[in-house]
N, C-alpha and C positions, 0 to 999 in steps of 0.2 A: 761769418760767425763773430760775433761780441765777445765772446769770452777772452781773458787775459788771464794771466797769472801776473800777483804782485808779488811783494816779497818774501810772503810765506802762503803761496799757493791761491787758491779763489775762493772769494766771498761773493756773496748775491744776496737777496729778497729772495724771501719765501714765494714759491707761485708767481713770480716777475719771471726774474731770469735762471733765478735755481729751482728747475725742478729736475722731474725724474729723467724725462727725455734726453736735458741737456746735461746731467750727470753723469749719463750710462754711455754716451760721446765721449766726454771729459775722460772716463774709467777706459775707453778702448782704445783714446788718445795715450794714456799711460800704460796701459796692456800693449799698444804699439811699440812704445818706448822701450819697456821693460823686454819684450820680447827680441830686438834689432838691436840696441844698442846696452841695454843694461846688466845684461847677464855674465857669466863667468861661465858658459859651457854647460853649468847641470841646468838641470828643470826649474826655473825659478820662482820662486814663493812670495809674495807680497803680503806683508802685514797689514791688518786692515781694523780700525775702533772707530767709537763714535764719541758725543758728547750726551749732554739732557737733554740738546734742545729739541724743539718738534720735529718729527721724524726721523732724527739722524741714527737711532737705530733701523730704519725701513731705507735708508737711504745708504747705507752701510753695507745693508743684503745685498740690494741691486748693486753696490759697486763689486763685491764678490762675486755674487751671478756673472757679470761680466769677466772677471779677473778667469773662474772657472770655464767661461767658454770660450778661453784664449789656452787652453792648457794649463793655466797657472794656477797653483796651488797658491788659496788664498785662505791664510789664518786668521779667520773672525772672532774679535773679543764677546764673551757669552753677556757682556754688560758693559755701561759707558765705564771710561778711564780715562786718566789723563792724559795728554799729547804724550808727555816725556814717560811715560810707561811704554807705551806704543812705540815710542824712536828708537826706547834701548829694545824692546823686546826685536826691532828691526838688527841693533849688531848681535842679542843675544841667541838671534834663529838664523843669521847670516843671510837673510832672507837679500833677496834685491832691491825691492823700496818698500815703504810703509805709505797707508793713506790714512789720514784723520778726518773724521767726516764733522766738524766742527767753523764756526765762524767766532771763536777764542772772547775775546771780550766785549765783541758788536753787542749790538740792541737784538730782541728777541726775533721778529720779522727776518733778520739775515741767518742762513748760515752756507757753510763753506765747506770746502776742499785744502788741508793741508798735504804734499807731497812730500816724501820723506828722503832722503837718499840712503845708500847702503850702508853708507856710516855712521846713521842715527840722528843728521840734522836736517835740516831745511836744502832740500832740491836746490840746487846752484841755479842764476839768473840764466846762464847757459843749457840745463838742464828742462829747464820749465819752457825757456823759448822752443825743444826739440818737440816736446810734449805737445806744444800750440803748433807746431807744423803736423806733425802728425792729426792733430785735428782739422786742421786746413786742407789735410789730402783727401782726409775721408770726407769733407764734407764737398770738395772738388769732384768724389767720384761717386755723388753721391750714396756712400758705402755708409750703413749703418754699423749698428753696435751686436757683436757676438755673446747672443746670453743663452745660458745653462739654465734649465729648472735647479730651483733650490733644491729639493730633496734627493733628486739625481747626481747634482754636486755634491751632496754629501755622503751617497753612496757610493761613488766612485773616486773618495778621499780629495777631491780636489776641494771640497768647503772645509776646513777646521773648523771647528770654535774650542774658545781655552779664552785662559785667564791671565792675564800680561801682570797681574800687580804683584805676583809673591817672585817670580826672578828679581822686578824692578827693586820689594821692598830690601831682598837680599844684597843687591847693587848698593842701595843707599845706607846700609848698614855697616858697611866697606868703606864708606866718605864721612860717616858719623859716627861721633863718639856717644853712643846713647847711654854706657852709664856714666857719662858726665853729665848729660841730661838728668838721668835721675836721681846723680846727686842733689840737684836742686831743686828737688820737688816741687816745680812749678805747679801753680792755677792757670793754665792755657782754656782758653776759646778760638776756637779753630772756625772759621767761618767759610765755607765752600759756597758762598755767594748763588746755592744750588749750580754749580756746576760740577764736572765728574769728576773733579779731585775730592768729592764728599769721602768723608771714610777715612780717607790717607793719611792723613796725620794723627788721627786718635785711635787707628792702627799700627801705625809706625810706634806710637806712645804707649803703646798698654801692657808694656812688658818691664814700664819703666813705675817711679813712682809719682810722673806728675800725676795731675787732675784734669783732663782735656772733659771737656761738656764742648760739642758741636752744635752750631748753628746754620740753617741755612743749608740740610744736608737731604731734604727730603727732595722727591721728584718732584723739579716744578718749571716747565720749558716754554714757561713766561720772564722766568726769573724773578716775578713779585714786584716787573714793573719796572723793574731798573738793570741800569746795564752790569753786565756780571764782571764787572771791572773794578781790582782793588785800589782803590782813591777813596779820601778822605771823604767826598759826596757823596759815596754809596756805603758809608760801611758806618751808620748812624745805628742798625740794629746788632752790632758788634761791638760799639760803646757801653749801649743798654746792657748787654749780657755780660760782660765785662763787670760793671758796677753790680749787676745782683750776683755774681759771682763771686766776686771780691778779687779777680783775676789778676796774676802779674802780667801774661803778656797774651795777644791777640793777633792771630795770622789769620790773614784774608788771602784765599786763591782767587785767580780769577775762571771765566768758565770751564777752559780746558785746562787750567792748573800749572798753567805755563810761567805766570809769572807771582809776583808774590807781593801783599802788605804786610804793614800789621799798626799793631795799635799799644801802647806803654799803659801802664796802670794809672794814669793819669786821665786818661783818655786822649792825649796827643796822638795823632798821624804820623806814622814813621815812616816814611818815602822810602824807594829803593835805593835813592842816593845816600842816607844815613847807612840802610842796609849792606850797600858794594861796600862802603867805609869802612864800617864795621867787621866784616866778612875779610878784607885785606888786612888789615890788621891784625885780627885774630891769626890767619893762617902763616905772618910772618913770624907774627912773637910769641905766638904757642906752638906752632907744628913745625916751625922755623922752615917755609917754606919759600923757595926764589923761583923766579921766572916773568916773563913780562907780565906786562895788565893791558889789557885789552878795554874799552869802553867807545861808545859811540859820540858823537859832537854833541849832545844836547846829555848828557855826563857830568856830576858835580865835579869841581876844581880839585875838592877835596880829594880825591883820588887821586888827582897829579901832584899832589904836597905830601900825601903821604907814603908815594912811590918815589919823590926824591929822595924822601928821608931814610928808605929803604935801600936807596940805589937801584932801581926796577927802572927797567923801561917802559914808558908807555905807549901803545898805536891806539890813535883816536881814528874810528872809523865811523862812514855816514849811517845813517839810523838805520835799521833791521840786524834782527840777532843772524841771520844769515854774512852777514860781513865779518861779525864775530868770529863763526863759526870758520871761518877760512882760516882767519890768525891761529884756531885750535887745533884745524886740523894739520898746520904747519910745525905745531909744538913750541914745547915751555911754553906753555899760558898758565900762569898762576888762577887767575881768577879772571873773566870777559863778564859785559854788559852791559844795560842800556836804562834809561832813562823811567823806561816803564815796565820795570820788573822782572824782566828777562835776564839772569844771571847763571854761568854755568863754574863750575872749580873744575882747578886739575883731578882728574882719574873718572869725569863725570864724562857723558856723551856731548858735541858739541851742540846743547840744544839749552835754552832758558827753563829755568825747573823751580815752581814757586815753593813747592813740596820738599826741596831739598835746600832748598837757602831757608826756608820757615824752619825746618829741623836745626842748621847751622847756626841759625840766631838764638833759638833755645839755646844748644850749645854753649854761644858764646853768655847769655845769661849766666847760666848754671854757673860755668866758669869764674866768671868775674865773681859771685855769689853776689851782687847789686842789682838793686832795680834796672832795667832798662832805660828807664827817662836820665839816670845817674850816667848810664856807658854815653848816653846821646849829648849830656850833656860837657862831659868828658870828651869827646869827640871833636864838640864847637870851638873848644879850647884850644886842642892841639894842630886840629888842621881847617878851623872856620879862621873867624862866623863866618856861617854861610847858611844864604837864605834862598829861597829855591820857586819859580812859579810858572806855570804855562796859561797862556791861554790860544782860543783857536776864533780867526776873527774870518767872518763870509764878508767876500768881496763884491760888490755891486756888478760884475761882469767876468766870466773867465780869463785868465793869460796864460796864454804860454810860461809854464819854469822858468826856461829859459833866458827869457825873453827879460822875466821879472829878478831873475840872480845876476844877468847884466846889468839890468840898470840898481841894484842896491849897493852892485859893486863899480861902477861909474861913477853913481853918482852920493858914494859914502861920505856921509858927515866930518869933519873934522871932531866936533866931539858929541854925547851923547849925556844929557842929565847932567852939563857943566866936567864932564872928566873926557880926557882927547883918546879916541883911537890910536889904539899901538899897533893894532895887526888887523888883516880882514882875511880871512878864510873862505872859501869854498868848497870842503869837503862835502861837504852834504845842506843845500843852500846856503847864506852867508850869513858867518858868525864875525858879531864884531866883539875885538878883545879889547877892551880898556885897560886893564890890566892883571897884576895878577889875582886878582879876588873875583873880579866883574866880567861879567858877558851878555851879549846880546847875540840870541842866534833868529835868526827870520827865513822861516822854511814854506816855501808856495810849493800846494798840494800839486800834483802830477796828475792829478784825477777830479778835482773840482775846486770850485776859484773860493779858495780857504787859504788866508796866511796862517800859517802856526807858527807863533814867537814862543820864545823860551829866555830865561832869563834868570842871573845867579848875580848876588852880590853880599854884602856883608851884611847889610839891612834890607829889610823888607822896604824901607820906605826909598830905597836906591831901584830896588825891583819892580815897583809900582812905576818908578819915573821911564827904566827900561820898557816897560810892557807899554809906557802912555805913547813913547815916539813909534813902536811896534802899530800900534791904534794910527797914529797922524800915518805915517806910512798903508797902511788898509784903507784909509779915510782918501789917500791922494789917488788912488787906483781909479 
C-alpha cells in the first residue's frame, strides 16, 4: 500500500491514487485507530466535513458509512466548512478525532484526507504512523473496509449531520473584539478563493457596520483554474474588487480556510509574515498579553525583534503547523505560525485559522483607525526592513534529504552575496544565518527532487542575490 500520511494527513489525484476504494481503507485504518487506541471508554464519535472540491461531499459520506460500520457515531457537516470549524467542533463534541475530506490549497485534480486529533489539531507524526499500520494489517489480511448503508446509519443515529460554523462563530467571538471592528467601518472584500471558508467572514461581519462584498464564494471545484492558495499570484481578482469597491482592506482564505492573505487599499500583498507581526504586536500593546511565540524556520526575523523587544521567548520549529501545535499544547503560546499562513492565538484550538487572524487584522485596523498600508509601513520601521521571497526550483534527478542537508551543511560557504555565515541550522533543512536581518534557508523536498529556498533580507535586491546561490546550488545537483 502507497499510502502515507504527511504532515497534515493525505493528499492524492483525483482517480490516481484518491479514490473511493482507497479512502474507505484510509477511513477503517482510522475507525481501527479510533476504536483500539483513541478512545476514553464511552462510544466514540468522530467528526467528520468536507471542502468544494470535486466530490468531497460523496467522499465525506463514504468516510461516515464507514466510521458507522465500526460502531462509531459519526457527525457529518450538512455542507462544506472550514478545516478550523471542524477541529474546534472536534474539542466542542469531545468527540475522539475529526476527518476533513479536503487537499487545503493544492491544484483542483488533488484532494485529501486531513486527520484530526482529540484536541482539535493535526494528528501527531506518532499518531498518523499507527493509522498506516493499521492499514498495513488490513491490507496483510487481506481485510477490507466495514460499511453501513447511509440511510440505516442514520436510522440507527450513528450518521449525524449539523452545522459546525455557528459554535465555531461563537468561539471566535470570544478571541475578537468585533465592536472594535465596527468601530471602524471598514470596506472589506473577503475572497474565499471559492473554497469552504466562503460565507465566514461576511457572516462573522454582518452584525457589525463594516461593508464586506465577497468574492470567489460561489461553488466552483475547479477553483476557476487556479490554485486556492492565498499569494500575491492568485488573488489578481481581489485587487480588481478591491478598486471597484473602493476597499480598505482584503482577506483571502485559502481552500479549506486554514490559512489567510490579504491585500492594503493600495493593492499591495500582505504576507502572513506582515500578518504574525502585526498580530504580536497588537496582542502585547493592546490586550497586554505574554507568553512565548512560536513560528516555524522559514518565519520572518521580524518576529524575533519584536519578541526581544517584548522580552518573549521564542521556539523556532521545522515547517508544518503540527510542530506548532505541540508548543500549544504545552502552553503559554501567545501567538504560533508559519510562513504560509497558518496562524493560531492563545484561547484558540491548536490549528492555523485564516478566518480568525482575517478577523484579528480587521481588528487591529479598526484599532489603529489607519490604513493598513500605514500599520505595514509602521511596521518596516520598527522591526525591518524586511524583504521576504520563496521560490521552488526541480531538480534534474531525485536525492535523498538527507543525503542533500549533509552535504549543504559540509560543504557551507564561508559567505553568501559578499556577507559571511554566522550560524548554519538544521532544524528543518539548512538555514544559513548571515546575520541579524538576513537568511537563507534551502529545504529538499522529502517527496520529489524539488529544492525550496526561502529567503529574508532588508532588500529585495539582497534577496534576489540569496535565491540566485539557492539557483547555482539546484543547478550543481
Amino acid at each position: 500500500m502507497s499510502i502515507r500520511f504527511g504532515t497534515d494527513g493525505w493528499r492524492a489525484v483525483i482517480s490516481d491514487t484518491f479514490t473511493y476504494n482507497n479512502l474507505r481503507l484510509v477511513a477503517q485504518a482510522i475507525a481501527d485507530y479510533v476504536l483500539r487506541e483513541g478512545g476514553d471508554g464511552k462510544d466514540p464519535e468522530v467528526i467528520i466535513g468536507f471542502d468544494t472540491r470535486f466530490l468531497s461531499d460523496r467522499y465525506a459520506t463514504e468516510v461516515a458509512r464507514v466510521m458507522a460500520g465500526n460502531g462509531i457515531v459519526a457527525w457529518l457537516t450538512r455542507a462544506d466548512a472550514p478545516t478550523p470549524a471542524i477541529s474546534y467542533s472536534v474539542v466542542e463534541k469531545k468527540a475522539a478525532a475529526g476527518i476533513m475530506i479536503t487537499a487545503s490549497h493544492n491544484p483542483p485534480r488533488y484532494n485529501g484526507l486531513k486527520l484530526k486529533a482529540s484536541y482539535g489539531g493535526a494528528a501527531s507524526p506518532q499518531q498518523a504512523r499507527r493509522v498506516e499500520h493499521y492499514l498495513e494489517e488490513a491490507e496483510a489480511q487481506a481485510r477490507g473496509p466495514n460499511i453501513m448503508d447511509y440511510q440505516r446509519a442514520v436510522d440507527q443515529d450513528l450518521i449525524r449531520r449539523f452545522d459546525p460554523v455557528w459554535a465555531y462563530y461563537e468561539h471566535l467571538g470570544q478571541l475578537i473584539d468585533l465592536d472594535t471592528i465596527s468601530s471602524g467601518e471598514l470596506r472589506v472584500v473577503a475572497d474565499a478563493m471559492y473554497g469552504s471558508g466562503r460565507g465566514c467572514i461576511s457572516e462573522m461581519l454582518s452584525r457589525t457596520r463594516c461593508r464586506v462584498h465577497e468574492i470567489r464564494g460561489e461553488m466552483n471545484p475547479g477553483f476557476g483554474g487556479i490554485h486556492p492558495e492565498p499569494i500575491g499570484k492568485y488573488l489578481n481578482a481581489l485587487v480588481a474588487a478591491m478598486q471597484a469597491h473602493h476597499a480598505d482592506v482584503g482577506l483571502a482564505t485559502d481552500g479549506d480556510a486554514d490559512r489567510i492573505g490579504a491585500m492594503d487599499a493600495l493593492g499591495n500583498f500582505v504576507d502572513p509574515h506582515h500578518i504574525f507581526a502585526l498580530a504580536l504586536r497588537y496582542l502585547v500593546e493592546k490586550r497586554g498579553w505574554t507568553g512565548r511565540v512560536v513560528k516555524t524556520v522559514s518565519t520572518t526575523m521580524m518576529v524575533d525583534r519584536l519578541a526581544a523587544k517584548f522580552g518573549l521567548a521564542v521556539e523556532e520549529t521545522p515547517i508544518g503547523f503540527n510542530y506548532i501545535a505541540d508548543h500549544i499544547l504545552q502552553g503559554d503560546v501567545l501567538i504560533g505560525g508559519e510562513e504560509s499562513g497558518g496562524i493560531s492565538i492563545r484561547g484558540h484550538i491548536p490549528e492555523g485559522d485564516g478566518v480568525l487572524m482575517g478577523l484579528l487584522l480587521l481588528e487591529i485596523v479598526s484599532d489603529a483607525g489607519v490604513p493598513l498600508h500605514e500599520l505595514i509601513a509602521g511596521l518596516q520601521k520598527e522591526a525591518g526592513p524586511a524583504c521576504y521571497a520563496r521560490t521552488d526550483l526541480r531538480l534534474r534527478h531525485p536525492v535523498m534529504k538527507s543525503e542533500m542537508v549533509a552535504r549543504l551543511t559540509e560543504d557551507a560557504p564561508h559567505s553568501i552575496a559578499g556577507m559571511p555565515i554566522v550560524d548554519v541550522q538544521t532544524v528543518d533543512g539548512v538555514k544559513y544565518r548571515l546575520d541579524a536581518e538576513s537568511w537563507l534557508l534551502i529545504r529538499p523536498s522529502g517527496t520529489e527532487p524539488v529544492l525550496r529556498v526561502y529567503a529574508e533580507a532588508p532588500s529585495i535586491e539582497v534577496v534576489k542575490a540569496l535565491l540566485g546561490y539557492g539557483e547555482e546550488v539546484a543547478a550543481s545537483v
